[in-house]
C-alpha positions in Angstrom: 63.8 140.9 67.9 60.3 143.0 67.6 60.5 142.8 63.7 61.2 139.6 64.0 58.2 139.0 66.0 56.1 141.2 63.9 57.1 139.4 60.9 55.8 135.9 62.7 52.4 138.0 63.4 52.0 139.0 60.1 52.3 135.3 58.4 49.9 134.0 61.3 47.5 136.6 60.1 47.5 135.4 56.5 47.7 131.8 57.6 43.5 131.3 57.7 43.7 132.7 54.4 46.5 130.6 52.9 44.1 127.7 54.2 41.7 129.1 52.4 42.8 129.5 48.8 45.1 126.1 49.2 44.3 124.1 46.4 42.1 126.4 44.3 42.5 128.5 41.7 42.5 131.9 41.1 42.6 133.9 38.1 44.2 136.9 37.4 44.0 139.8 34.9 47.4 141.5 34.5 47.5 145.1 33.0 48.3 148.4 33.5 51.4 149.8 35.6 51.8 146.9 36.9 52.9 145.1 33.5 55.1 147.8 32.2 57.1 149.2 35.4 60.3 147.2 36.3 59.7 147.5 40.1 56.1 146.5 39.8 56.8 143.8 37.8 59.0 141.9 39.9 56.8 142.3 42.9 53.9 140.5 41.1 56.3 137.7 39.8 57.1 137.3 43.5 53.2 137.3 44.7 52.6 134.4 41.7 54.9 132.5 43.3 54.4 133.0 46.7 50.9 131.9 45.9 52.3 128.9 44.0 54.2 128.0 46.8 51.3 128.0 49.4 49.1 125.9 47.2 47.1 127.7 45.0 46.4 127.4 41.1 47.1 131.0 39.5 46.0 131.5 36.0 46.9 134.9 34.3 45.5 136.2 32.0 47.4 139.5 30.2 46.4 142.9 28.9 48.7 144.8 26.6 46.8 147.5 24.9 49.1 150.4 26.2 51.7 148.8 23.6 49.3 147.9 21.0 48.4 151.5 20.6 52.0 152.8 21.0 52.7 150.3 18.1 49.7 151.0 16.0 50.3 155.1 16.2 54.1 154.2 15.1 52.9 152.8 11.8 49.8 155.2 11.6 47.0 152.7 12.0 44.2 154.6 13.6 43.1 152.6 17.2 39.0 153.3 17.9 37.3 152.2 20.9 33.5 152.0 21.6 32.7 151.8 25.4 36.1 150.6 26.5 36.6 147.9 24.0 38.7 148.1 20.8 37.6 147.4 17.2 40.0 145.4 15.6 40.5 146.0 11.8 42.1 142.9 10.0 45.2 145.4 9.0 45.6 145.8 13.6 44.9 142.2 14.1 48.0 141.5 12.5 49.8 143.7 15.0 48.1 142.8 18.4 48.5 139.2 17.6 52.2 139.6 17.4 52.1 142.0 20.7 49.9 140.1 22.9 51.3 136.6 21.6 55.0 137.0 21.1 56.1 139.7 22.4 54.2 140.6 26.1 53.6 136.8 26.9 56.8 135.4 26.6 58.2 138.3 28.4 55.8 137.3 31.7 56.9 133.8 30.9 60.7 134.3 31.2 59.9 136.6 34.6 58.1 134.3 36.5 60.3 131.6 35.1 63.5 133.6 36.2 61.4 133.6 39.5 61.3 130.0 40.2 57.9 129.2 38.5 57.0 127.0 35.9 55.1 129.0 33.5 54.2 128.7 29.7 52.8 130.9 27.5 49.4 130.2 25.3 47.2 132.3 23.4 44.0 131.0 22.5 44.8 129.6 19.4 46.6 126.7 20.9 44.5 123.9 20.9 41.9 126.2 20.3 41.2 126.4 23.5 39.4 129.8 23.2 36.6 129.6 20.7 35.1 133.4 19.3 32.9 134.5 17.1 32.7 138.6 15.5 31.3 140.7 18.4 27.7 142.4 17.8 27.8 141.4 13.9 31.1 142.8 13.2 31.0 145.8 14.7 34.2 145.8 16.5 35.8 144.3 13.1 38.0 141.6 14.2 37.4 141.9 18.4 35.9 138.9 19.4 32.9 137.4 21.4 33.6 134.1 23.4 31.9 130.9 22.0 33.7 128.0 23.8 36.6 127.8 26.5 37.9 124.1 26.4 39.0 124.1 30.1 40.4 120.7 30.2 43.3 122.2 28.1 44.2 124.6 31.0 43.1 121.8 33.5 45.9 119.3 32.5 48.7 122.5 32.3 47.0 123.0 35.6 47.8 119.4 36.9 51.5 119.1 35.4 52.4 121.7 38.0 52.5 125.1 35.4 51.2 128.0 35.9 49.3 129.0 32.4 49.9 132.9 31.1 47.3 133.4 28.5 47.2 136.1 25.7 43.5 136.9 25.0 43.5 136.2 21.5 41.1 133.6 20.2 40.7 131.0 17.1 37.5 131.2 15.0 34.9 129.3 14.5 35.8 129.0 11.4 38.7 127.8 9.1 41.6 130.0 7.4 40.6 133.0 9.5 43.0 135.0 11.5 41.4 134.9 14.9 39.9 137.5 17.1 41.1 140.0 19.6 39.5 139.5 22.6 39.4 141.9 25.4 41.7 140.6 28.7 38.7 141.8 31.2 36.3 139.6 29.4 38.6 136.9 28.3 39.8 136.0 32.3 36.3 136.4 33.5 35.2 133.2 30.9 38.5 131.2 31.9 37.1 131.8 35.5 34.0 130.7 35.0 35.6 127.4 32.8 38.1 126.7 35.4 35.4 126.8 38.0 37.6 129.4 40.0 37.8 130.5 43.3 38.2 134.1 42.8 39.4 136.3 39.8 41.3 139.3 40.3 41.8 142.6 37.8 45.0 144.6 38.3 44.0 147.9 37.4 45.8 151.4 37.3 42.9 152.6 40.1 42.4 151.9 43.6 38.8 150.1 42.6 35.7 151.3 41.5 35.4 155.0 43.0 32.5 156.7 43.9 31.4 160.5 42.4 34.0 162.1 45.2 36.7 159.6 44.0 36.6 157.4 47.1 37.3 153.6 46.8 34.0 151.7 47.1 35.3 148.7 49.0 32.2 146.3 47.8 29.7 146.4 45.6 26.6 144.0 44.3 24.6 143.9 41.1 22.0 146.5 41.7 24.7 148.9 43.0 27.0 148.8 40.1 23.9 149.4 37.8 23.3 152.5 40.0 26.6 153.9 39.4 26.2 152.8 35.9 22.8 154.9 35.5 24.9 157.8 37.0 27.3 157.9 34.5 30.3 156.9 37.7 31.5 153.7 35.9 32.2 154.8 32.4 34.7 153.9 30.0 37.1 151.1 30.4 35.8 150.2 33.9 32.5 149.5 32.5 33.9 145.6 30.4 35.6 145.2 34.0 32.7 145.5 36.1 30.9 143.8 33.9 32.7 140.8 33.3 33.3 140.6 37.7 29.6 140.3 37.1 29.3 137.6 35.1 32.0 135.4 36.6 30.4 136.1 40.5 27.0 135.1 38.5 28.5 132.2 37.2 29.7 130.3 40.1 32.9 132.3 41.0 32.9 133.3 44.7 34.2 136.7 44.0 35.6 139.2 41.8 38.3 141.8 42.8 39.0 145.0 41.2 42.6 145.9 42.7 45.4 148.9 42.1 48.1 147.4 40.5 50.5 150.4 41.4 50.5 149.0 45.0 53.6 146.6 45.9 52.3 143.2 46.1 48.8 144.1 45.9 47.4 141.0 45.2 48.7 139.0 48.4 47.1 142.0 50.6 44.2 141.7 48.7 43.9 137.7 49.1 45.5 137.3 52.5 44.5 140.7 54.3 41.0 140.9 56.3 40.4 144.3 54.5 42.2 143.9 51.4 42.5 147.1 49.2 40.6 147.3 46.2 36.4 146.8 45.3 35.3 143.7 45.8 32.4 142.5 43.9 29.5 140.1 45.2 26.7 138.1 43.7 
């Protein structure tokens, strides 16, 4: 009967919250461990529709460039990256369009659809709803800067009950190209801004944003994330996350949420739970 009772407690705790985040949306960045092991992969198809069932709007946005690489080294097409984010040669373009677009999305598709929801897969081609232009000139080749998000395209998804599940790859401003890769971190932090979000959250293979002796920084604001910037902390690929929590939180987003995706169900303790368990980031 105590379980029992505990289990009541625990849904009365989360209740406030539920209230909360009914009716808005939340977007969510899905990469890492959390896309590629089995176990982990049905917990999060539970937490999107447990959300879904409580009220709120998720939006995911999907990563996917453990399998690009794997694919790229298998046909010996060199992958570069300059501070996180990968240049995209029109010969690897070919080869994350058909990752990110066919295969990854339609596999997160059929799980959450096997889960009950009502999701459908997009890339930002369709419609062209995602608008890019080359990013810095052309120097990450094909890798693409944001122009345009037309939101009312994910709005009326939005308002037919689905649940979008977005692969980050863009259309061009102009006609006959072959579109742009755009990086997931930057790419859900503009449909968060578009969709006038709530929150946006970043599955990550990290607790958060660590300090220098590896301990999880539970918030953080502008000044102190240039700090740890200046100090060489946040490097690499945590620098285009960080970043782009900035710019959403700057843009009319509540909050951002850096989050380990390893954890079971880490996004309902990170939505519903006072303390939650990753960095959260604040205007």
């Amino acid at each position: 009967m105590q379980k029992k009772i505990n289990t009541a407690k625990t849904l009365l705790e989360a209740l406030p919250f539920m209230k909360e985040f009914f009716g808005k949306t939340v977007v969510i960045k899905y990469g890492g461990s959390a896309q590629v092991n089995p176990d982990l992969k049905e917990k999060f198809a539970e937490d999107i529709m447990l959300m879904y069932l409580v009220g709120i709007k998720p939006v995911i946005i999907h990563g996917g460039g453990f399998r690009i690489t794997e694919l790229l080294n298998k046909l010996d097409i060199q992958s570069e990256f300059i501070n996180g984010q990968r240049v995209t040669s029109e010969e690897a373009m070919k080869i994350v369009e058909m990752v990110l677009s066919g295969e990854i999305n339609k596999e997160i598709v059929s799980l959450l659809n096997h889960s009950g929801a009502k999701a459908i897969g997009i890339s930002g081609k369709d419609a062209n709803f995602i608008e890019a232009e080359p990013k810095e000139g052309g120097k990450f080749g094909l890798t693409g800067l944001i122009k345009n998000i037309k939101a009312d395209v994910l709005k009326n998804l939005i308002d037919e009950k689905f649940i979008p599940v977005i692969a980050p790859v863009s259309a061009s401003l102009e006609a006959g190209h072959p579109g742009f890769n755009i990086n997931a971190d930057i790419a859900a932090s503009e449909v968060a801004i578009a969709l006038k979000a709530k929150r946006v959250l970043f599955l990550t293979d990290t607790l958060g944003v660590l300090d220098d002796n590896r301990e999880l920084l539970a918030s953080l604001n502008e000044s102190e994330i240039k700090e740890l910037k200046r100090r060489e902390i946040i490097v690499g690929g945590m620098i285009p996350k960080v970043d782009s929590c900035l710019k959403a939180v700057k843009s009319g987003v509540e909050k951002a949420h850096i989050i380990d995706g390893r954890v079971e169900h880490s996004i309902l303790l990170e939505l519903f739970t006072q303390d939650g368990v990753g960095t959260e980031i604040k205007n």
